[in-house]
Structure formats: C-alpha cells, structure tokens
NUSEVO-944677 format. One record per residue (C-alpha): residue number from 1; z, x negated, y. Coordinates in steps of 0.5 Angstrom, whole numbers. Example, Ala and Ser with C-alpha at 12.3 -4.5 7.8 and 13.67 -1.06 7.14 Angstrom:
REM residues 2
(node 1; (16; -25; -9)) (node 2; (14; -27; -2)) 
***
This chain:
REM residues 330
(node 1; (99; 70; -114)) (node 2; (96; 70; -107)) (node 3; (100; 64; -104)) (node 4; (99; 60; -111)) (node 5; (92; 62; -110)) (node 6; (92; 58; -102)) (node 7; (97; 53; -104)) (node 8; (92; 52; -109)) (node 9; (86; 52; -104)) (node 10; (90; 48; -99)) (node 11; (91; 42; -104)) (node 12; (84; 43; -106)) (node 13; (81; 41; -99)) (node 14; (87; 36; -99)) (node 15; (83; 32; -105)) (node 16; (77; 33; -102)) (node 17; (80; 30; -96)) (node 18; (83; 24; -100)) (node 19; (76; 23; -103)) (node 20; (72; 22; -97)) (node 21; (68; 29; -99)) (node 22; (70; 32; -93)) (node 23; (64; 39; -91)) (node 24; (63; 38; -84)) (node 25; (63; 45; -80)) (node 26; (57; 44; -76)) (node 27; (59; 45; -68)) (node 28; (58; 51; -64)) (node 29; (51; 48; -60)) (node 30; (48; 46; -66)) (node 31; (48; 53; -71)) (node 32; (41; 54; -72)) (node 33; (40; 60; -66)) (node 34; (44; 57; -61)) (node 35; (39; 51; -62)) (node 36; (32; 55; -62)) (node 37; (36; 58; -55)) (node 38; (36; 51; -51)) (node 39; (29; 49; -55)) (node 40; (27; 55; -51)) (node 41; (30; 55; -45)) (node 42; (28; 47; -44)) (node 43; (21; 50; -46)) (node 44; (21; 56; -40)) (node 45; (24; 50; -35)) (node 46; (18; 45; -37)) (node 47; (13; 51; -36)) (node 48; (17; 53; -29)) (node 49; (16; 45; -26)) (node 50; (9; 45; -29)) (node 51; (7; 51; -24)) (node 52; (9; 49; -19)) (node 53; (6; 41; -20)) (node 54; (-1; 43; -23)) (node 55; (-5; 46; -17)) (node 56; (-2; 39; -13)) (node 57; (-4; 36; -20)) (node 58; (-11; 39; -20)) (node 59; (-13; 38; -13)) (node 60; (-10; 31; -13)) (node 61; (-15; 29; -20)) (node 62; (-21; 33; -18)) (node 63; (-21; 29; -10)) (node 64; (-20; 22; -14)) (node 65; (-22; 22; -20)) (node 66; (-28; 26; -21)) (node 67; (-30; 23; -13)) (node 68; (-29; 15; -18)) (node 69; (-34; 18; -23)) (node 70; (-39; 20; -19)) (node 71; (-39; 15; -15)) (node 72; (-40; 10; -21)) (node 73; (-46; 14; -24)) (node 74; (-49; 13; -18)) (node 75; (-48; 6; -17)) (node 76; (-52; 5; -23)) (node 77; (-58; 11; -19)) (node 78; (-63; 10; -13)) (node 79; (-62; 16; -9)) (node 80; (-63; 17; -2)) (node 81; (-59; 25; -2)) (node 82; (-65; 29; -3)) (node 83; (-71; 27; -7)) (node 84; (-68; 26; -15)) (node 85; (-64; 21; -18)) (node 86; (-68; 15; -21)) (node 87; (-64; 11; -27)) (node 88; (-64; 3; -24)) (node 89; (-58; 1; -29)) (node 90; (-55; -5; -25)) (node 91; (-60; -7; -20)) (node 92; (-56; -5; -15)) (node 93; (-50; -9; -17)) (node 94; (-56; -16; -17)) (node 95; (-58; -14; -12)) (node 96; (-52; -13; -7)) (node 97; (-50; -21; -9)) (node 98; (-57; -23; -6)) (node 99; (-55; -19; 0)) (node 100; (-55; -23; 7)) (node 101; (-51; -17; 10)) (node 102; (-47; -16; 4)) (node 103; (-45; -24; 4)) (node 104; (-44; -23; 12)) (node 105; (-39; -17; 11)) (node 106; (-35; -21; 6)) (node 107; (-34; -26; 9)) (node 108; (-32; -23; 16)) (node 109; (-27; -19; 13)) (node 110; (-24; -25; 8)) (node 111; (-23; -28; 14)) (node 112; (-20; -23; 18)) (node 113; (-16; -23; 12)) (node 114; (-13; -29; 11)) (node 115; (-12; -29; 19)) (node 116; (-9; -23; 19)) (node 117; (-3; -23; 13)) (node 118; (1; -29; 15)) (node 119; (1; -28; 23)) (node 120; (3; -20; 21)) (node 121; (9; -23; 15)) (node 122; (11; -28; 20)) (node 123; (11; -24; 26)) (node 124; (15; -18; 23)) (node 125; (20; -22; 19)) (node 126; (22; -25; 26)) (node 127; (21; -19; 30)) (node 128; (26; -16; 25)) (node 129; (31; -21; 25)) (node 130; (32; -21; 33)) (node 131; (32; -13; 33)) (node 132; (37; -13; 27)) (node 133; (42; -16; 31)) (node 134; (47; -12; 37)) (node 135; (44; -12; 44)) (node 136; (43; -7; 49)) (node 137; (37; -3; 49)) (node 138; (35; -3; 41)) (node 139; (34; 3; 40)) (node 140; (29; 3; 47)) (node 141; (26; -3; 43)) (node 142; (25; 0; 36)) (node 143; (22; 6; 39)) (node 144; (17; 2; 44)) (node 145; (15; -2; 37)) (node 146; (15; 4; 33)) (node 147; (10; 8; 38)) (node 148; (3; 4; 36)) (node 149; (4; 6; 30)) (node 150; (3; 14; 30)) (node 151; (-3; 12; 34)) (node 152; (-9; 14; 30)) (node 153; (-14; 8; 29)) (node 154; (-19; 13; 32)) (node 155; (-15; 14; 40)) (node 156; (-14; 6; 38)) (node 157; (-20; 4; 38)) (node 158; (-22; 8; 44)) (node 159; (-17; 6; 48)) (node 160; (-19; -2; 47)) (node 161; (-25; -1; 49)) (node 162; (-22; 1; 56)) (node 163; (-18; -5; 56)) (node 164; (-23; -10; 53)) (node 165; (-29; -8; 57)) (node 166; (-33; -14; 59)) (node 167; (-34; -12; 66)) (node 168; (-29; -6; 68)) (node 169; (-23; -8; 62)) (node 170; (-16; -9; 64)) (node 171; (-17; -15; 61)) (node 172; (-22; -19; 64)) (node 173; (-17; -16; 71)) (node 174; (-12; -19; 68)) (node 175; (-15; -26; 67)) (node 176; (-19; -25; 74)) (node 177; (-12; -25; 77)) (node 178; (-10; -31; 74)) (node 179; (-17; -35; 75)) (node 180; (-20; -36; 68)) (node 181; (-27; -34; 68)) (node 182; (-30; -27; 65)) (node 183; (-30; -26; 57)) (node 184; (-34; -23; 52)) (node 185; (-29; -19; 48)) (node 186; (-32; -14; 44)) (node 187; (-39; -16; 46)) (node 188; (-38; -23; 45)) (node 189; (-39; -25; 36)) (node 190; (-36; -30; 36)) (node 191; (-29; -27; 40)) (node 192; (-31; -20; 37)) (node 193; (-26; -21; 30)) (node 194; (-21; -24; 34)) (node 195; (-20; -19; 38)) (node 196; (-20; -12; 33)) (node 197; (-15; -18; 29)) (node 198; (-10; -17; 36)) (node 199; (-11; -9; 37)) (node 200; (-10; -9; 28)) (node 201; (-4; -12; 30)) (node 202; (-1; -8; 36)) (node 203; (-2; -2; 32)) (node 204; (0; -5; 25)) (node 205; (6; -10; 26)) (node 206; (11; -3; 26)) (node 207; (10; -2; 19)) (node 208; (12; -10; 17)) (node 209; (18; -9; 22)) (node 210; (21; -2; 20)) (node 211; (21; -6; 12)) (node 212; (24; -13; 14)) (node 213; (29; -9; 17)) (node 214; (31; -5; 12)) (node 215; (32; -11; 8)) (node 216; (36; -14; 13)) (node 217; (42; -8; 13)) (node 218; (41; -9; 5)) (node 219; (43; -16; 4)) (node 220; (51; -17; 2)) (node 221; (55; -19; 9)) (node 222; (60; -23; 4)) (node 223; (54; -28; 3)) (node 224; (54; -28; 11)) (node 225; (60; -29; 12)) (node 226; (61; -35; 6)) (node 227; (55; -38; 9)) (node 228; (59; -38; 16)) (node 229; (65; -41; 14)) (node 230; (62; -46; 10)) (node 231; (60; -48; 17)) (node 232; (52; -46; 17)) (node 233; (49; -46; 23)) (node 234; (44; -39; 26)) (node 235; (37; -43; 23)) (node 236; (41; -44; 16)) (node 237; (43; -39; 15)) (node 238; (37; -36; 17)) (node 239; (34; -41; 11)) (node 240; (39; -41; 5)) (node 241; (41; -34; 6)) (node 242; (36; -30; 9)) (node 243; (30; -32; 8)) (node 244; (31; -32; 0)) (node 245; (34; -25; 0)) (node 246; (27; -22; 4)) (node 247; (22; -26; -2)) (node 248; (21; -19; -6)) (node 249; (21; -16; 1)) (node 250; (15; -21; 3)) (node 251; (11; -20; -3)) (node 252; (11; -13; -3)) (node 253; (9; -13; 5)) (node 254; (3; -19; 3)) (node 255; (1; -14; -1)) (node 256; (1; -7; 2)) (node 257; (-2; -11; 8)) (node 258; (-9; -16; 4)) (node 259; (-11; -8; 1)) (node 260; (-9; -5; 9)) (node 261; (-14; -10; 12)) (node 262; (-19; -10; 6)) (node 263; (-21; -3; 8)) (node 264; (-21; -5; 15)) (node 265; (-26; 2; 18)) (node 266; (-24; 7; 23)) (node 267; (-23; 1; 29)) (node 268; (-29; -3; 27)) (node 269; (-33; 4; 27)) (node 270; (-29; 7; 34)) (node 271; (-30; -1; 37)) (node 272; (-37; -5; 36)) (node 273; (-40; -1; 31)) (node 274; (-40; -7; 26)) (node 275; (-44; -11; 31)) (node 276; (-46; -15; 36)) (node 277; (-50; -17; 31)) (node 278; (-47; -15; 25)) (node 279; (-41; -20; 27)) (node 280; (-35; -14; 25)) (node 281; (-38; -12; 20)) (node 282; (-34; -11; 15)) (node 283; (-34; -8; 7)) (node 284; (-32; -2; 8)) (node 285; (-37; -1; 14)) (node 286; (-42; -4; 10)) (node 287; (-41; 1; 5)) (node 288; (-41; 7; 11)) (node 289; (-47; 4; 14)) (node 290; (-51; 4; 7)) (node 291; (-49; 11; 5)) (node 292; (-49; 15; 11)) (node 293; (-53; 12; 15)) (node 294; (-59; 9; 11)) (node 295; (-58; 14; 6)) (node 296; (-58; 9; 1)) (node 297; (-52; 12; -4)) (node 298; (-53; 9; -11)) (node 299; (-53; 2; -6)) (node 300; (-47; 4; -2)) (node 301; (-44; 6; -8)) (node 302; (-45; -1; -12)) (node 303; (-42; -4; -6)) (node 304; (-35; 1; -6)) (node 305; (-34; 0; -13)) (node 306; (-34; -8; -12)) (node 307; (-29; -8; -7)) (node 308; (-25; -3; -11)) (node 309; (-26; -10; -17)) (node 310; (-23; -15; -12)) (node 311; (-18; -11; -9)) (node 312; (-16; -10; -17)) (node 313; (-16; -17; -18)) (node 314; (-11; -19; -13)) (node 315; (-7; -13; -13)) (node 316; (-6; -15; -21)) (node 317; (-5; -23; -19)) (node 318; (0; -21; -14)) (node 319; (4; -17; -20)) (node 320; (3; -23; -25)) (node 321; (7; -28; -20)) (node 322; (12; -23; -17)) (node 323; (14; -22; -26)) (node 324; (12; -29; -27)) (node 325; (17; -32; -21)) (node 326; (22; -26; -22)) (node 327; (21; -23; -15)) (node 328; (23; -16; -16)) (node 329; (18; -14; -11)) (node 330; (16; -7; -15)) 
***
C-alpha cells in the first residue's frame, strides 16, 4: 500500500512535470525570515556608514550652504555689520553694474584670465612632454617644478615683494647687471597684472604639469610605436597622436585653471593690495574691500553672487561642448 501510494505520488509529480505545472520550491535565501534578516542587516550597515558620514556632512553643508543663503539674503539688504539690516531688494545688484570700480575689477581680471589659461595649458603641455621622456636628473627636475606648488599664496606673494621690489628687488639687480633701465614692477599699473601673472605662474604651472603627465603615461604605447614605424617623425607624432589623446585632458585643465584665476585673492592681497591705483584690483578683492573694509556687506555680497553666476556660465559652457564635441573631459 505505501509503495502504491509513492509510485502514485511520483507519477502525479511526473504528470505535473509533463504539464508545465511544476511548484517552485523557493531558495533558501529568499524564505521570508532569511529575507527580513538581510533587509535588516543591509539596514544596520547604511545606519553604520551614516554615522560615520553625517558629522563630515553636516560640517560640510552648514560651511556652504547656509553661508550661500546668508549671503544671498544679504545681498538683497544694506547692512554695514551693526546698525539693522534695511530691505533694498535688488538695488545692489543695478547698482554694482553702474559701478566704475566694479567695471574696473572685471576687467583686469578678464584680462588676466585670457592672458593667463592659454600661457599655463601651453606651457604645461610642453614641460610635460619634455619631462615624460628618460633623462638624467628627472626625478631633480619634477621635484624643483613641483616645490612652488605647496608654497602658499601668502609667503608667495611675500617673497615677490623682495624680488619685485622697485628699488632693492632682486630683480631690478639682475637688469642693472645687464644695463637695462629700472622698472616699476608692482608699483608700476601698467606692469603690475603682468607681474602677479609671472608669479601666478611660477607657483601654479606644477598643477597642469603633474595632470598632462598623468595623461601622458596613460596613452597606449602600441599607438606610439605604429606611428614610429609608419615613419612619423617627433612633431608628428606629437601632433597626430599625442595632442588628439591629451583633448580631455586640456578641457579639464582649461577649466580648473579659468575658475582658479577668476577667484584670484591671496596674491594680489599680500602684493599690491589691489593698487597702485586700483590697477590689480580684481573681483574677489573687490568683493573683500567692499565687505571687510568699507563694511558694506549686502554690496560685497551682490558682488560675490554675481561672480558665482559668471563662473556657473562658463563652467556649464564648457560642459556643453566637452558633451557636445564628445570630449570625455568629466
């Protein structure tokens, strides 16, 4: 009887089979208990991670966020740090687009920017190549380029003020040696951007360079040596080969480099102090000079919020067209 009653169940299951009706068994991960145990576990370890994240979060959001609000409201206010806040809506903004001083800031640093982006991609791209090649003493010479670097702006502008010194600088010495007349340098306004733009220079270059030779070492020898044997001299090489693979490269560079110069402070402020005559002035110092030294914030304020909207716009341009052109800058 009880093998009757398991050839019969056998041959039931065996029917079902034929039929397609098959009863999945479900696995032993995914009973209901084991299912509520990994929710669980999955749940502890996101509460963990958070624990860890959310002081780090909350500093980060309460020193940039809130700061942004603040000083949004303020821009809409005119407040000079003591006596109450008066409403003024958006005079401060017509206001600053009237402002001779304002104008002036722009466009030094406008000019120092488009002086200063092409010089630093062109220049790193070249220091690069020469250093990613085998010759003696590299490791000397990535170390002597790489030292201006972790120099802060602050003993970098001090420094400059010993060589640029007008009458005891080191280098109104060196042109006395070689019999050319004395220059102004920093006290001089119609020299003065181009010198901050040769010390910017000296103590930036390091960042473009360390980049392009990153990208260097990452391009694919096989396409170096096919380009050899196709007969492709140094310069074609350079051009068909090189250059192509170092486009995300540049955009990126470009771009880190216009929103570095664009919040230009630390060595105009240790230098010249926006002078002489206002000639370094740029906006970031603007906007200090307006805030901390003539305590008007809710200007200053109107004034910062503006170049946070042009440097929006550019950085946002530069997206479009690295998308756009399919340069996989980002």
């Amino acid at each position: 009887m009880k093998n009757s009653l398991l050839i019969s169940d056998h041959e039931k299951s065996a029917r079902a089979e034929r039929r397609g009706n098959d009863v999945r068994v479900p696995d032993r991960d995914e009973r209901p208990g084991r299912v509520y145990t990994r929710r669980r576990r999955r749940l502890v370890a996101n509460l963990t991670g958070w624990s860890f994240a959310a002081p780090a979060t909350l500093v980060i959001l309460g020193l940039t966020l809130f700061p942004a609000g603040w000083a949004f409201l303020i821009s809409r206010e005119h407040w000079d740090g003591f006596s109450p806040a008066r409403q003024i809506g958006w005079a401060n903004y017509s206001n600053m687009m009237q402002d001779p001083d304002f104008r002036g800031a722009v466009d030094h640093t406008v000019m120092f920017t488009v002086l200063y982006v092409p010089v630093v991609l062109v220049f790193g791209m070249f220091i690069a190549v020469a250093l990613n090649r085998k010759i003696r003493f590299i490791s000397f010479y990535r170390t002597a380029l790489f030292v201006p670097m972790v120099v802060s702006a602050a003993a970098t502008g001090i420094l400059a003020n010993f060589v640029f010194d007008p009458q005891f600088g080191l280098a109104n010495n060196v042109l006395r040696v070689l019999h050319v007349s004395k220059q102004g340098f920093l006290t001089d306004p119609h020299e003065v951007m181009w010198v901050i733009a040769v010390i910017y220079l000296w103590s930036d270059l390091a960042f473009s360079v360390i980049v392009y030779l990153a990208a260097l070492q990452d391009i694919p020898q096989d396409c170096m040596e096919a380009a050899r044997m196709d007969g492709a001299n140094s310069w074609q090489q350079f051009r068909h080969v090189i250059l192509p693979s170092l486009a995300p490269v540049t955009v990126f560079v470009g771009i880190w480099e216009t929103i570095s110069v664009l919040q230009i402070f630390e060595l105009v402020l240790t230098t010249t102090h926006g002078g002489p005559l206002g000639a370094s002035q740029t906006v970031v110092y603007f906007i200090y000079n307006e805030a901390f030294n003539l305590s008007r914030y809710g200007y200053g304020s109107a004034a910062a919020y503006a170049l946070f909207g042009a440097t929006l716009i550019l950085t946002l341009g530069a997206f479009a067209y690295s998308r756009r052109s399919k340069i996989e800058a980002f």
